[in-house]
N, C-alpha and C positions, 0 to 999 in steps of 0.2 A: 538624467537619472531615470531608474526604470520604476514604474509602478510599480509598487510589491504588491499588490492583489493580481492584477494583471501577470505581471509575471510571475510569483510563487502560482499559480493558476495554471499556468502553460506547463512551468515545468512538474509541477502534479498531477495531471493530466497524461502530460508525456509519459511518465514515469508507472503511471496506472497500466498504460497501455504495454508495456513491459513485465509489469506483472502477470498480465493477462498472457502475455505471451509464453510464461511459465508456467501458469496454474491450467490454459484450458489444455496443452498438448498432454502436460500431465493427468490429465481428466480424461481424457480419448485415451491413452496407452495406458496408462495403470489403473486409472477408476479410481480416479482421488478425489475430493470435492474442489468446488473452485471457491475463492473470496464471494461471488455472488451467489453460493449455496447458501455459506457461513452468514452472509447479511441477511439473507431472505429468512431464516431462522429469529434474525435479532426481529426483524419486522414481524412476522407472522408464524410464531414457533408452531412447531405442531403440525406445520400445513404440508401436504403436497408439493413438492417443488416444482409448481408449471413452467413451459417457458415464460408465459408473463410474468409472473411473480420473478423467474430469473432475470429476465430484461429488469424490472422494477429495480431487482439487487444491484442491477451492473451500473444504473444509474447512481445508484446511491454510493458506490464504490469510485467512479468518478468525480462525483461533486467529494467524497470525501477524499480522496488522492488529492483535489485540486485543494482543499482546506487546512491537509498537512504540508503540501507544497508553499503557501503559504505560509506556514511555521517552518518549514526548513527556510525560507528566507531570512525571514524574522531573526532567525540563529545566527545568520550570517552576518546580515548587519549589528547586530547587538557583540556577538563572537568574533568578528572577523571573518575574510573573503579565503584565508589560508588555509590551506590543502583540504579542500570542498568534498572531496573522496572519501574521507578519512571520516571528518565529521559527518556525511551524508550517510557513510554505514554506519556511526556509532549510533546515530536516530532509528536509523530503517531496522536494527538488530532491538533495539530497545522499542522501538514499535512492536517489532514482532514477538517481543517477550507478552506485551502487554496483550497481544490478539491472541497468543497460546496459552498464556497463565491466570494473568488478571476478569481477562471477560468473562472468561469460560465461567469462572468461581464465583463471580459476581454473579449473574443472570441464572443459575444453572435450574432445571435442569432443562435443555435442549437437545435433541440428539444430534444437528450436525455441526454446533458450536463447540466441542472436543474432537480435535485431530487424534488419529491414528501417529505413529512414528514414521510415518511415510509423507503421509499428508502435513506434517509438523516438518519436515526438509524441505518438500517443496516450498512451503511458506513461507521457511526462513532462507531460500535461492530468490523464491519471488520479489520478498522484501528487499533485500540486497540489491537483486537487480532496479527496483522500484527508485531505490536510495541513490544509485550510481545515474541513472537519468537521470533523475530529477537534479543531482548537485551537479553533472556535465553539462545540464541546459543553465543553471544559475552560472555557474562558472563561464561559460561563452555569452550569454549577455551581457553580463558585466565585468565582460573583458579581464577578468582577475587571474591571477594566478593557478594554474591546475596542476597541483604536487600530490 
C-alpha cells in the first residue's frame, strides 16, 4: 500500500511543476503574473516582487501543491480510485474557483491577488493541467483504473 503523505506529496509536487509550466511561459509572452507573484502578495503585500521574494513564493507554491496532492489522495481513498481524471479536475476547477474568487475577497486589498481575464485562463489551464498530473501519478501508483 502506498503512503498517502509520501505519495499525495509526489504527485503534488509533480503537478506543481506543470502549472509552472503554464503560468511562467505565460509570463514571458503575455506578461501575466505567475502563482508565485500571487503568493508573494499573500506573504508580503505591498512589497516589490524580488527574485527572492519570488524564489520564497515558489517554495511555498510547492509545499503547497504537495499539501493539496495529499488531499487529492485523501479523496480517492475516502471516494474511490474511479476515473481519477474526472475527479482530479472537478478539484483542480474548484481550487481554481477558490484562488480567483474566495481569496481575493477575503484578504483584499492587494494588487496582484486579482487576475486580469487573461491571467484568470491561464490559472484555470494551469489548475487543470496541475489536476491531470497530479490524479495520472495517483492513478499509476496505485495501479487503478484510468477512465
Amino acid at each position: 500500500m502506498n503512503d498517502t503523505i509520501k505519495t499525495g506529496s509526489i504527485a503534488g509536487i509533480l503537478g506543481t511543476i506543470g502549472d509552472n509550466l503554464i503560468h511562467y511561459p505565460a509570463y514571458f509572452m503575455l506578461g501575466t503574473t505567475t502563482t508565485g507573484h500571487y503568493i508573494s502578495q499573500l506573504i508580503l503585500p505591498f512589497q516589490t516582487i524580488t527574485t527572492p521574494l519570488l524564489v520564497i513564493a515558489e517554495l511555498v507554491h510547492f509545499i503547497a501543491g504537495a499539501v493539496v496532492g495529499v488531499l487529492f489522495f485523501l479523496l480517492y481513498k475516502t471516494f474511490g480510485f474511479d476515473y481519477p481524471y474526472y475527479k482530479g479536475l472537478g478539484l483542480g476547477i474548484t481550487l481554481w474557483v477558490v484562488h480567483i474568487v474566495v481569496i481575493p475577497n477575503m484578504i483584499s486589498p492587494r494588487p496582484i491577488v486579482y487576475r486580469s481575464p487573461i491571467e484568470a485562463i491561464v490559472d484555470l489551464m494551469a489548475h487543470a493541467l496541475y489536476s491531470l498530473i497530479t490524479a495520472a501519478y495517483l492513478a499509476k501508483v496505485t495501479s487503478r483504473k484510468t477512465v
